[in-house]
C-alpha angles and dihedrals in degrees: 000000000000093000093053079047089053100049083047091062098046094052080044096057090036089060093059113107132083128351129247134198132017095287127123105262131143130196123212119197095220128190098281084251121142095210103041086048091055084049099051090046092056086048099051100058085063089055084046096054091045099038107020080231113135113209109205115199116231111185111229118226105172142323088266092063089042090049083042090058082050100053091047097044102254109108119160119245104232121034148150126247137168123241098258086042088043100055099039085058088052097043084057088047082252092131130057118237109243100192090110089058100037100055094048101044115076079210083087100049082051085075134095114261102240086052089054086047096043085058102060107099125215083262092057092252133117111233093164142035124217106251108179129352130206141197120200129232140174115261119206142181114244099205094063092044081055089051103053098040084253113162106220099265116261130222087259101071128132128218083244088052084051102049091054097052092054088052089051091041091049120095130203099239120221100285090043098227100098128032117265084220132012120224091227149001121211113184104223094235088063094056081089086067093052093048076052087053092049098051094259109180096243115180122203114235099000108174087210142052127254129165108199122202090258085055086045091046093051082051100051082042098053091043085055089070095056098044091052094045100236085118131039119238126250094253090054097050083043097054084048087061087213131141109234092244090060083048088062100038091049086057082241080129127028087208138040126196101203145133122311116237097028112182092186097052094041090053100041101031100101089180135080113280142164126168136209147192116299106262117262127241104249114301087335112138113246124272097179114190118261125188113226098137107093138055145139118291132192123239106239089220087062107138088212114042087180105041091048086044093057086038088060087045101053091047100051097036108023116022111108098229097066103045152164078025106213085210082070119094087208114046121102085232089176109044099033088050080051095050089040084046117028100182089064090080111105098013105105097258099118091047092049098052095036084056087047093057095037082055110023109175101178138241115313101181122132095240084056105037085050126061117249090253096052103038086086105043083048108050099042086069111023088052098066096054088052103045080049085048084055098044094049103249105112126048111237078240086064104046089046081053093051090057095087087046092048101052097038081058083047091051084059103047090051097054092057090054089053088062092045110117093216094065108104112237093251093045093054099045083051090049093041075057106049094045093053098057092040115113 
């Protein structure tokens, strides 16, 4: 019986692609994941039944496949896109403009109120609609803590407090050279949530790049770990070829700064673990991190608005497999993740996300700090100076030098942009404005 499941899947999965015909079909490009594909078809049949709408699965494999659909004509209906990706699409008339439904469908007053807000475009439209939202937390593994006659940490924890837990966590290896087991592992894309921490001034939507000395300070600090070896660089873990919850799982770290919730590390971790808030900087109040910077979109080239509209509601607000849906006002997120997930209880979890609600400090991530038409033009050419920060190769004076050189490289680019055919009239007067009363 599983095996003829199984075949069923796969010519399942095989018939995704464009649709033909008038009927009412929808495709969804959906996370390229096996089970959650098998969940959505057993759902759908259910939306079918109810809508007479058919939801074909299209597994998603990168933003360039999706921009190449796109190219040939063949564009799913239903998608998900970051802000920066969202609002480039709708400034090139890509994405339909979901305003008409929205404003008619209580679906869209069911959701929290920084996800409505994150989905208002600079020309006043609403071109994607929140679809999950995340804190982030430290895992840890509960038998090292033991061992060391270490207490669980406490919300009240300070980056100092965390840094001597991970000394006292980290342990010489055999040669002697490299530690057996790290403290700690932070993954270099959440150092944005600990500049948040810090009171780091972060902008939404800057078209330019600034580092402020609270920004400077979470570097030196990060850098701090590496250089006392409490935390692999990112060569090493890279030449381990490990994910970090398998860093964590292996016992090659003792603590694990990750997303919170975290479906795949609640499903795969087999130790004990709990997980707690991210540590404070001195007596500063907390600013703990909260997704709000993604969602699903609509191809404006759908054959059926509506269809595709009641297709992105029912998946946000109503598919089993993502819920309860923590964009949802009224969703018992907490509860409803513990009875989907048991071992949750008594892990923190509850604590973590209730503390990211109470003191909720946004999304700092640099998608989300820079505008849709300058993310690019950034990050080509302020990541390499990071990733050479990290390695060791550049001093943190030499990457606040490069800034002016960055973002006179990014007022080109934008310029260029401005002149580009494909910028709708509205966009480009909001970027012409924004460009002239950037610094």
């Amino acid at each position: 019986m599983k095996s003829l499941r199984l075949i069923a899947l796969a010519f399942f999965v095989a018939g995704c692609g464009p649709k033909t015909g008038g009927d009412r079909t929808v495709i969804y490009n959906c996370a390229a994941s096996t089970s959650g594909i098998a969940a959505l078809q057993r759902e759908q049949e259910g939306f079918f039944a109810l809508t007479g709408i058919r939801v074909k699965l299209n597994p998603f494999s990168g933003e360039e496949k999706l921009y190449a659909m796109m190219a040939a004509g063949q564009a799913p209906d239903v998608f998900y896109t970051n802000g920066a990706v969202r609002d480039r699409l709708a400034a090139e008339g890509r994405l339909l403009d979901l305003r008409p439904f929205a404003e008619q469908d209580p679906f869209f007053q069911r959701l929290r109120t920084e996800v409505r807000a994150a989905a208002a475009a600079p020309d006043g439209g609403i071109y994607g609609v929140g679809n999950w939202t995340h804190t982030c937390g430290v895992y840890y593994n509960r038998a090292a803590f033991a061992a060391a006659g270490l207490a669980p940490p406490t919300a009240d924890w300070t980056w100092d407090d965390f840094v001597a837990v991970a000394r006292k966590l980290t342990r010489v290896g055999q040669a002697g050279d490299r530690p057996g087991r790290y403290g700690l592992f932070i993954p270099a894309h959440f150092i944005e949530c600990f500049e948040q921490m810090n009171h780091a001034p972060i902008p939404r939507d800057a078209l330019l790049l600034g580092i402020s000395p609270e920004a400077r300070e979470v570097y030196a600090a990060y850098l701090g770990l590496i250089r006392d070896g409490v935390m692999p660089d990112i060569r090493h873990v890279q030449a381990l070829g490990m994910q970090a919850a398998q860093m964590l799982e292996s016992g090659r770290v003792a603590m694990l700064v990750e997303a919170v919730p975290h479906p795949g590390l609640i499903e795969t971790l087999t130790i004990n673990w709990g997980v707690a808030p991210l540590p404070r900087f001195g007596a500063k109040a907390p600013r703990y991190f909260r997704s709000a910077s993604g969602g699903l979109s609509v191809s404006a080239t759908t054959a059926h608005p509506a269809d595709a509209w009641r297709t992105l509601a029912w998946l946000i607000g109503e598919a089993a497999p993502y819920q309860p849906n923590p964009v949802l006002t009224d969703a018992d997120f907490v509860g409803g993740w513990e009875a989907k997930y048991p071992r949750l209880r008594g892990t923190g979890f509850r604590e973590v996300w209730t503390l990211s609600e109470r003191h909720a400090g946004g999304d700092p991530r640099y998608f989300v700090r820079f505008a849709s038409w300058s993310m690019g033009p950034v990050m080509t050419r302020f990541q390499p100076w990071l990733d050479r920060l990290w390695a060791g190769d550049a001093t943190l004076d030499e990457v606040v030098a490069a800034v002016s050189d960055i973002n006179a490289g990014v007022r080109q680019d934008l310029e260029r942009q401005l002149r580009s055919p494909a910028l709708r009239p509205a966009w480009r007067a909001a970027l012409e404005r924004e460009l002239a009363a950037a610094k």
